[in-house]
PDB file as gemmi writes it, atoms N, CA and C in Angstrom:
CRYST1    1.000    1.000    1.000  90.00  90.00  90.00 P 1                      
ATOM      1  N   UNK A   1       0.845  -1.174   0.000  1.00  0.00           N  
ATOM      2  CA  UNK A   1       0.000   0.000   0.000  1.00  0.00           C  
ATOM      3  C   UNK A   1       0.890   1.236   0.000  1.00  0.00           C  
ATOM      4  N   UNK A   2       0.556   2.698  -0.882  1.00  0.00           N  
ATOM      5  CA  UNK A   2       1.537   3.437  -0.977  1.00  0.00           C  
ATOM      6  C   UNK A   2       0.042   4.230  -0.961  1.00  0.00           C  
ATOM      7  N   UNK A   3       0.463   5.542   0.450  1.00  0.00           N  
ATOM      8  CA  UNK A   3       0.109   6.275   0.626  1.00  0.00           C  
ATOM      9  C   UNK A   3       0.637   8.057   0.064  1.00  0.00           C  
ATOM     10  N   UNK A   4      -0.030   8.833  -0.517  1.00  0.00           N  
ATOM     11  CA  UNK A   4       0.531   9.925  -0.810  1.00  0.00           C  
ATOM     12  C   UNK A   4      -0.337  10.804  -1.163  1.00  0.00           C  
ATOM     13  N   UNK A   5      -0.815  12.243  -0.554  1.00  0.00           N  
ATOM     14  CA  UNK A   5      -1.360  13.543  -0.706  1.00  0.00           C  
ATOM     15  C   UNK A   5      -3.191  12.768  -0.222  1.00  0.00           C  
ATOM     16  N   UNK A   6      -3.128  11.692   0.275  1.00  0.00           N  
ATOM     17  CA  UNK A   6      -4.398  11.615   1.184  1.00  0.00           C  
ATOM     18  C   UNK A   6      -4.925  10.011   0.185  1.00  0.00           C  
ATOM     19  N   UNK A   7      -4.480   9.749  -1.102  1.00  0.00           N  
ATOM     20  CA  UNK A   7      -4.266   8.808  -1.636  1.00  0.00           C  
ATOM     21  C   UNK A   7      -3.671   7.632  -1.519  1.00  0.00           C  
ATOM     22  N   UNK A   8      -4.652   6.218  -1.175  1.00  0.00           N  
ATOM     23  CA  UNK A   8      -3.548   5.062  -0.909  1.00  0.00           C  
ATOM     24  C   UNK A   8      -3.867   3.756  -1.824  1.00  0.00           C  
ATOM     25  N   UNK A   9      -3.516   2.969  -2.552  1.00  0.00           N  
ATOM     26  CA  UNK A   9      -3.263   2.151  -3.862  1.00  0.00           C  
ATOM     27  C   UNK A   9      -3.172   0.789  -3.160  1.00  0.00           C  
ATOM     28  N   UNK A  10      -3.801  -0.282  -3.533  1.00  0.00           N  
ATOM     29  CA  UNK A  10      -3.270  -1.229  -3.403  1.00  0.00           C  
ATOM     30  C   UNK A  10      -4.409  -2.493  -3.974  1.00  0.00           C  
ATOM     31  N   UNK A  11      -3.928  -3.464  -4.231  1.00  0.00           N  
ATOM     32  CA  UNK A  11      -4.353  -4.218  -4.833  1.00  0.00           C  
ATOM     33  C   UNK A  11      -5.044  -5.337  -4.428  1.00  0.00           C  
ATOM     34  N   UNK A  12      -6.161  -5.681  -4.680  1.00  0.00           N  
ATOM     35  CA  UNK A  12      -7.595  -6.360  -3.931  1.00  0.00           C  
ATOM     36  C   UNK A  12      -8.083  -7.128  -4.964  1.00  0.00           C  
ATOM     37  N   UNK A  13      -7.545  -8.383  -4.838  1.00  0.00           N  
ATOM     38  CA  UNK A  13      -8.535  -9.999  -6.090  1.00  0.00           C  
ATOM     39  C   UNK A  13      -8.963 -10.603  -5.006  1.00  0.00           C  
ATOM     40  N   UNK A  14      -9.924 -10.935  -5.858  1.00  0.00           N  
ATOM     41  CA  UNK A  14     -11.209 -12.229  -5.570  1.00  0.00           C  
ATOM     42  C   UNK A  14     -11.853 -11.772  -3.845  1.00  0.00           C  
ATOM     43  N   UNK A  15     -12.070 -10.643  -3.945  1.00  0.00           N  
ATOM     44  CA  UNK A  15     -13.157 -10.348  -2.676  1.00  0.00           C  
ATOM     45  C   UNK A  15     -14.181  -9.002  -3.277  1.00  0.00           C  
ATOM     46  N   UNK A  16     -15.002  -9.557  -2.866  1.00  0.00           N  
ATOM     47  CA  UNK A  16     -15.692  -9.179  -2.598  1.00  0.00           C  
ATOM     48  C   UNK A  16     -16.606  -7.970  -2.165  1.00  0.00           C  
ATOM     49  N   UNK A  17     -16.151  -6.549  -2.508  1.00  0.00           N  
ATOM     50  CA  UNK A  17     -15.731  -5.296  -1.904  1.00  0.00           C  
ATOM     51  C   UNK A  17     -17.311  -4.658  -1.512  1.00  0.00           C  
ATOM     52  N   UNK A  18     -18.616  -5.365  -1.647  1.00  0.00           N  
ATOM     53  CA  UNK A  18     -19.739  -4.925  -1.000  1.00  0.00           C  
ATOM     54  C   UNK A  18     -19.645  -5.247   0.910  1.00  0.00           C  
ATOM     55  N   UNK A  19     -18.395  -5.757   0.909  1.00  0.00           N  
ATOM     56  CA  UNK A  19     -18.364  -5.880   2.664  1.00  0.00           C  
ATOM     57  C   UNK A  19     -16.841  -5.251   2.728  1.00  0.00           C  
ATOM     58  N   UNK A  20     -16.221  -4.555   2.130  1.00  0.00           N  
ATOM     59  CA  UNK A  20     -14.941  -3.498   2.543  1.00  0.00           C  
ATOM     60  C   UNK A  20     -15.375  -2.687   2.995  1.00  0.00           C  
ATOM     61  N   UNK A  21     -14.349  -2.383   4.128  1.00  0.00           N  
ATOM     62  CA  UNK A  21     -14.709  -0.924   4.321  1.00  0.00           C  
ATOM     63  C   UNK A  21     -13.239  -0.037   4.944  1.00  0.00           C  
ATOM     64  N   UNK A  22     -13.194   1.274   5.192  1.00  0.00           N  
ATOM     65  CA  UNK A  22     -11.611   1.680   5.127  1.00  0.00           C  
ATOM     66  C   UNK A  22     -12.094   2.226   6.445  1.00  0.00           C  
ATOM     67  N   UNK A  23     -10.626   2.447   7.415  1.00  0.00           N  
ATOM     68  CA  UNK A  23     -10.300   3.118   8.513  1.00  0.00           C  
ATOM     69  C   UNK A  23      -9.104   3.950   8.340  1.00  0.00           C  
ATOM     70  N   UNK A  24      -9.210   5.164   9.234  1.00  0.00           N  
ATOM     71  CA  UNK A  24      -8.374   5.639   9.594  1.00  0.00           C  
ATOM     72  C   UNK A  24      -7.137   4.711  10.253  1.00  0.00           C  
ATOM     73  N   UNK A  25      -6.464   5.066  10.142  1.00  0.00           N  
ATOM     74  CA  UNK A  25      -4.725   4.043  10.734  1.00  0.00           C  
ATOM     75  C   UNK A  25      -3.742   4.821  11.554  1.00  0.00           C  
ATOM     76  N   UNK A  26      -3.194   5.404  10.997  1.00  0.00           N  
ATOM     77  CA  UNK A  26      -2.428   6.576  11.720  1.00  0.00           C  
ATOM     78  C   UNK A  26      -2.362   8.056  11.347  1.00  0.00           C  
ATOM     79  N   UNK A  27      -2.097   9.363  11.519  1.00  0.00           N  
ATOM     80  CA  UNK A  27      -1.688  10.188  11.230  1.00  0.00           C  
ATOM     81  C   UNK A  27      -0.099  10.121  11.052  1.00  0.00           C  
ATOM     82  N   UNK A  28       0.218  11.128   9.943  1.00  0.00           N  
ATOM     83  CA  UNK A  28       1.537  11.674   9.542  1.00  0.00           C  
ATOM     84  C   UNK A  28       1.963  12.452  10.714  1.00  0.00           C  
ATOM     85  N   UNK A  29       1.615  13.403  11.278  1.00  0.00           N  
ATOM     86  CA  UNK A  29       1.648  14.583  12.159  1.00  0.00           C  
ATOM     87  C   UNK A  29       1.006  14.117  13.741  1.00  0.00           C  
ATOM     88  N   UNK A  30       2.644  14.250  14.065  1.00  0.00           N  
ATOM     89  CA  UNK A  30       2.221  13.935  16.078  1.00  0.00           C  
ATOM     90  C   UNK A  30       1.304  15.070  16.639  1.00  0.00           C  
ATOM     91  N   UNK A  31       1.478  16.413  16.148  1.00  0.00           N  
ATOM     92  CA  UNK A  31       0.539  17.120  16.987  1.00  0.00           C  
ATOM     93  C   UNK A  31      -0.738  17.223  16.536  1.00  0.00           C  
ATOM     94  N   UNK A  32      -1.274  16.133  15.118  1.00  0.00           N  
ATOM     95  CA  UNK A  32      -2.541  16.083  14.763  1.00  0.00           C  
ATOM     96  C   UNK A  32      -2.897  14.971  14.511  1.00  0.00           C  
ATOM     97  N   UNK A  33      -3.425  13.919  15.398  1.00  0.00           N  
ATOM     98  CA  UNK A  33      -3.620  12.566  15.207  1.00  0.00           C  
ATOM     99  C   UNK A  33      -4.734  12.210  16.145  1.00  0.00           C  
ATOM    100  N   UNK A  34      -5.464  12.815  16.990  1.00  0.00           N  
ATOM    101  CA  UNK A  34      -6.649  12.436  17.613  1.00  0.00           C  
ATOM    102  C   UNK A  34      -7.888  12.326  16.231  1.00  0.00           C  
ATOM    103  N   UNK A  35      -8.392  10.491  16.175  1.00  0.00           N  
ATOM    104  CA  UNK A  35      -8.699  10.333  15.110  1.00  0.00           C  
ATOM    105  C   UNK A  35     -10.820  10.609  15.045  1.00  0.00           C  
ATOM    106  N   UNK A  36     -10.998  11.541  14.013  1.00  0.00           N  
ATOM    107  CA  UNK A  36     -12.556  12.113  13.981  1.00  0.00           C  
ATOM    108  C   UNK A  36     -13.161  10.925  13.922  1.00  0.00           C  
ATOM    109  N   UNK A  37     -14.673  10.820  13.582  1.00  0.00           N  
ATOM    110  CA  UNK A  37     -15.283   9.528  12.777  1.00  0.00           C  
ATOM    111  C   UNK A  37     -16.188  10.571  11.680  1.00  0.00           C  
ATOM    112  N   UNK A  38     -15.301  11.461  11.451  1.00  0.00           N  
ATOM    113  CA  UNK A  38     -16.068  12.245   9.896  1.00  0.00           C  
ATOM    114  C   UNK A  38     -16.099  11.211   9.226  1.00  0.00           C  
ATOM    115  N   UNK A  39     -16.933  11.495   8.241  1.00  0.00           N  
ATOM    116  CA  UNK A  39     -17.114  10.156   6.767  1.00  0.00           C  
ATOM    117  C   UNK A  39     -17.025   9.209   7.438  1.00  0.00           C  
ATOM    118  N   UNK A  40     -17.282   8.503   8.489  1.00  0.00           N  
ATOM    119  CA  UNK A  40     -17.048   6.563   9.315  1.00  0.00           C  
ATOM    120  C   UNK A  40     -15.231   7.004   9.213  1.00  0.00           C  
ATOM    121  N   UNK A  41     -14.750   7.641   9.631  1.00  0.00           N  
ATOM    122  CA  UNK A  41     -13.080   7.345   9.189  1.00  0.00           C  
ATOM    123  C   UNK A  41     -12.616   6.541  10.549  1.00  0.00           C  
ATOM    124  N   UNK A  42     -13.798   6.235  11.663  1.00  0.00           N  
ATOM    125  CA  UNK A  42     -13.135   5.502  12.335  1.00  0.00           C  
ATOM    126  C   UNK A  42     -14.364   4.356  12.872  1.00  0.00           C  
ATOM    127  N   UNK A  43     -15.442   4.345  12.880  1.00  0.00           N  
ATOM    128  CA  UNK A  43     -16.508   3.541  12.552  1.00  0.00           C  
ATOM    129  C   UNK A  43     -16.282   2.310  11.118  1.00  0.00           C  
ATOM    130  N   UNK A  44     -15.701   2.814   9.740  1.00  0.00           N  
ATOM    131  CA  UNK A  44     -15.529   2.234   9.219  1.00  0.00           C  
ATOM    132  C   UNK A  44     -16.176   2.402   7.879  1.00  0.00           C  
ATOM    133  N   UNK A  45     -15.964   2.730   7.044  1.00  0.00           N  
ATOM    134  CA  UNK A  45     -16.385   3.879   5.623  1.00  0.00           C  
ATOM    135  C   UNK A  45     -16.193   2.271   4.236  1.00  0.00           C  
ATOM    136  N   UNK A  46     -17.840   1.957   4.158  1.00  0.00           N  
ATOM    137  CA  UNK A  46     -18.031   1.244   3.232  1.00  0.00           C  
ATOM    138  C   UNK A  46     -17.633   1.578   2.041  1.00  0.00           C  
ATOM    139  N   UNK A  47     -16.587   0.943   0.810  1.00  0.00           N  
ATOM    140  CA  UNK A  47     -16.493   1.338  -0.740  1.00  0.00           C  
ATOM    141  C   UNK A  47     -17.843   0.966  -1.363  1.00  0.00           C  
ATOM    142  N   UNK A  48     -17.870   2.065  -2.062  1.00  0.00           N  
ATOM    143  CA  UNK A  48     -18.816   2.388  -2.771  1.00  0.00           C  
ATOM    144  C   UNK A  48     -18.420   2.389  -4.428  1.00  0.00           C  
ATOM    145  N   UNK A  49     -19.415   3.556  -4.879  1.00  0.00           N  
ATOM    146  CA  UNK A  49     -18.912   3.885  -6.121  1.00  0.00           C  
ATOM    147  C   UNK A  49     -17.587   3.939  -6.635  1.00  0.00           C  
ATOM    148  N   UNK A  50     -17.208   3.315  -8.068  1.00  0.00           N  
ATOM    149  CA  UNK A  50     -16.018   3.748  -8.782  1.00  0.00           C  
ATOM    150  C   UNK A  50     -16.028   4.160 -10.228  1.00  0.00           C  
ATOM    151  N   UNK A  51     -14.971   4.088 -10.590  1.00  0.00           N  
ATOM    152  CA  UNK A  51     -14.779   4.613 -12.207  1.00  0.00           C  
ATOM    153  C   UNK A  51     -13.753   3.175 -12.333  1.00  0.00           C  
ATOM    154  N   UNK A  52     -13.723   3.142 -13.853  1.00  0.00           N  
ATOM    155  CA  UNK A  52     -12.850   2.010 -14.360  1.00  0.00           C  
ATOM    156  C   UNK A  52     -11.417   3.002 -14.955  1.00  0.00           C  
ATOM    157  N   UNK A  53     -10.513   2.619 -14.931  1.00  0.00           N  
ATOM    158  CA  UNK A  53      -9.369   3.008 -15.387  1.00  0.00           C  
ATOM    159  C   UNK A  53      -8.644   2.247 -16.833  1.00  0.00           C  
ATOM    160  N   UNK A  54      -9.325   2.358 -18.046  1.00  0.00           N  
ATOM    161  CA  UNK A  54      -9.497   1.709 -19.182  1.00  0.00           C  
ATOM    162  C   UNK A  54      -7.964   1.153 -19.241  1.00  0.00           C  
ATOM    163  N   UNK A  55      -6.800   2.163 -19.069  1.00  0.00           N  
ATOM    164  CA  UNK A  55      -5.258   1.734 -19.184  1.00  0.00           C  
ATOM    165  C   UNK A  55      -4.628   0.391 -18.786  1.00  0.00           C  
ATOM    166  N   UNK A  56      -5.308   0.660 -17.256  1.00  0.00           N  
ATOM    167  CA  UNK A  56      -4.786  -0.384 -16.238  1.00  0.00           C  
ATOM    168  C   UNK A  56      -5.961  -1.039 -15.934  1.00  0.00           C  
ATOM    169  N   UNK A  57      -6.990  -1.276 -16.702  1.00  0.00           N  
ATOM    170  CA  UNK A  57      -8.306  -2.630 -16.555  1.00  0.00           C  
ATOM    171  C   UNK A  57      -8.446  -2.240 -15.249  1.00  0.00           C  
ATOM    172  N   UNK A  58      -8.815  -1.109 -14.044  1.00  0.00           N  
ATOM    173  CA  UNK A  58      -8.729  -1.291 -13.271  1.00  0.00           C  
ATOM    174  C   UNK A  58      -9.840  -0.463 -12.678  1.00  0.00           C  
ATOM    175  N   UNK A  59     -10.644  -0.901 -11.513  1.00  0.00           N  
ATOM    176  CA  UNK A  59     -11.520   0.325 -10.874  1.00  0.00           C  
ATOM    177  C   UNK A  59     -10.765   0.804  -9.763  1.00  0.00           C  
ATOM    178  N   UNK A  60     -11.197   2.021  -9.906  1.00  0.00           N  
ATOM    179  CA  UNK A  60     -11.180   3.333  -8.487  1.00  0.00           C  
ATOM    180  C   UNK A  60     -11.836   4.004  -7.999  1.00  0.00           C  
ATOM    181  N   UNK A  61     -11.823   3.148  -6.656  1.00  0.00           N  
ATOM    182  CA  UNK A  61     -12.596   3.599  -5.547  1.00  0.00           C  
ATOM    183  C   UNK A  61     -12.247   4.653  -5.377  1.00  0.00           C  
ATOM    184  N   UNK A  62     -13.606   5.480  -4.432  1.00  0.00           N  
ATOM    185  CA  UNK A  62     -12.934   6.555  -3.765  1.00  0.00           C  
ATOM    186  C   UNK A  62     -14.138   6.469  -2.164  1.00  0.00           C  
ATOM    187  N   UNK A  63     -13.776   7.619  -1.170  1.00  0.00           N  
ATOM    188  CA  UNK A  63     -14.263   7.826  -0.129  1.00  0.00           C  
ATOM    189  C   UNK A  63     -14.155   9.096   0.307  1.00  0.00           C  
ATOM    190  N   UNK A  64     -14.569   9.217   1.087  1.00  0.00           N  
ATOM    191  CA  UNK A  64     -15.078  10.854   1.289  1.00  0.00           C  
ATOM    192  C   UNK A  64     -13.982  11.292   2.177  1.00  0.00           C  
ATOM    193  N   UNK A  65     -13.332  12.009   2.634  1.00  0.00           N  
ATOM    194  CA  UNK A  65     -12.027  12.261   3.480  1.00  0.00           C  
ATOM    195  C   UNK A  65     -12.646  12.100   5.103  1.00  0.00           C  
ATOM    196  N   UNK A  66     -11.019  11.199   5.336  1.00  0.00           N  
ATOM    197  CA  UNK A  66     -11.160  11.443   6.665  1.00  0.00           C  
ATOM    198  C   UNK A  66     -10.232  12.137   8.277  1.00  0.00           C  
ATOM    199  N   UNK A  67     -10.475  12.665   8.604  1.00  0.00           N  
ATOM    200  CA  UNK A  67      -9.967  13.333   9.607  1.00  0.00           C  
ATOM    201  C   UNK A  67      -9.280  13.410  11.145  1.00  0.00           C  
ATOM    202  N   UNK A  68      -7.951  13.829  11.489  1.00  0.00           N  
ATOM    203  CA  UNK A  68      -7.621  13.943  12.323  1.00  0.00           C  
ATOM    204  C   UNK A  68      -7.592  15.476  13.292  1.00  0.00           C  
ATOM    205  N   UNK A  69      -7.427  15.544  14.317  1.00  0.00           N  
ATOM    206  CA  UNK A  69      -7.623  16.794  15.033  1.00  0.00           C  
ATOM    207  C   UNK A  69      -6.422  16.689  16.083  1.00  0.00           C  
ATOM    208  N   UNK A  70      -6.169  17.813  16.585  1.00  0.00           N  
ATOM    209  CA  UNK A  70      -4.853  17.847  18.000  1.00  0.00           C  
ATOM    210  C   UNK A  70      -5.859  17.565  18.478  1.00  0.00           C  
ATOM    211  N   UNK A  71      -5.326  17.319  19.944  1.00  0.00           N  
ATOM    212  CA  UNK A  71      -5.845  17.110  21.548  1.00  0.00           C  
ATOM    213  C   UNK A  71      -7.100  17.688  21.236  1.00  0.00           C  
ATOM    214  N   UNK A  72      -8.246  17.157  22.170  1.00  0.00           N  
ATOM    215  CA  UNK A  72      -9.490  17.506  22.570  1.00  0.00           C  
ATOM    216  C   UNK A  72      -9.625  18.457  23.912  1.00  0.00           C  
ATOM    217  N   UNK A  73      -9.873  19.801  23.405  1.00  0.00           N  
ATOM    218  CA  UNK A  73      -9.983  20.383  24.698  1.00  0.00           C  
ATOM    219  C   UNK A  73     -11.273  19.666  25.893  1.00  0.00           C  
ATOM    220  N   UNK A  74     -10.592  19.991  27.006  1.00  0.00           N  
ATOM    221  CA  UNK A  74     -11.607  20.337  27.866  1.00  0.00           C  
ATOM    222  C   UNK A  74     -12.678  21.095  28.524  1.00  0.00           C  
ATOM    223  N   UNK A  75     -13.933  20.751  28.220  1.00  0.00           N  
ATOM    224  CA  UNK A  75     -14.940  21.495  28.219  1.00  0.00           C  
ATOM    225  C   UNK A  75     -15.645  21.906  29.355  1.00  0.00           C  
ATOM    226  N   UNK A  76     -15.947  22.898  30.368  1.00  0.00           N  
ATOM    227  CA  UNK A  76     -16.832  22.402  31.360  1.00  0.00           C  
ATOM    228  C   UNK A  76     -17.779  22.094  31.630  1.00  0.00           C  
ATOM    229  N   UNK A  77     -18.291  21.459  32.322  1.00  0.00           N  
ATOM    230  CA  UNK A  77     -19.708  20.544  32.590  1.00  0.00           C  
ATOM    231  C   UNK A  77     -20.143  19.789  31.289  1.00  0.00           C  
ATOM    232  N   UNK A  78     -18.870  19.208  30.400  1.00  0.00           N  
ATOM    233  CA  UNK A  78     -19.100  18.257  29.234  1.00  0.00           C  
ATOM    234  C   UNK A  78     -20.037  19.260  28.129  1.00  0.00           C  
ATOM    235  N   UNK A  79     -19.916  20.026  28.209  1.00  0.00           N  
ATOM    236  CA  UNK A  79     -20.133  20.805  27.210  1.00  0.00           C  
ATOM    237  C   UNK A  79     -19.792  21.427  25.994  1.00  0.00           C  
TER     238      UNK A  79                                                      
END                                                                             
């Protein structure tokens, strides 16, 4: 898998991809890695729609971006 500019590639035979789904993994950046669940990025973000890539016989997925944040402030009375 080769990750680059929020883009990651890798190659998937004989499954099945109506039960894939993608997670967040790590952040690049130590002071921004508390992980959101924007788009399921940590719940777990079903593939969906693609396009075929006529060159390389190939489809591409895509997913909606997902997000990291610094530290979670503290709020008072959980607010």
């Amino acid at each position: 898998m080769q990750y680059a500019k929020g883009y990651f590639f890798t190659t998937i035979s004989a499954l099945n991809l109506k039960d894939c789904e993608a997670f967040l993994e790590k952040s690049p950046l130590e002071s921004c890695n508390v992980p959101k669940d924007v788009n399921k990025g940590i719940s777990g973000a079903p593939f969906s729609g693609y396009r075929v890539l006529n060159q390389k016989h190939t489809k591409l997925y895509s997913l909606r971006p997902f997000f990291f944040t610094s530290e979670p402030k503290s709020v008072p009375n959980g607010y």
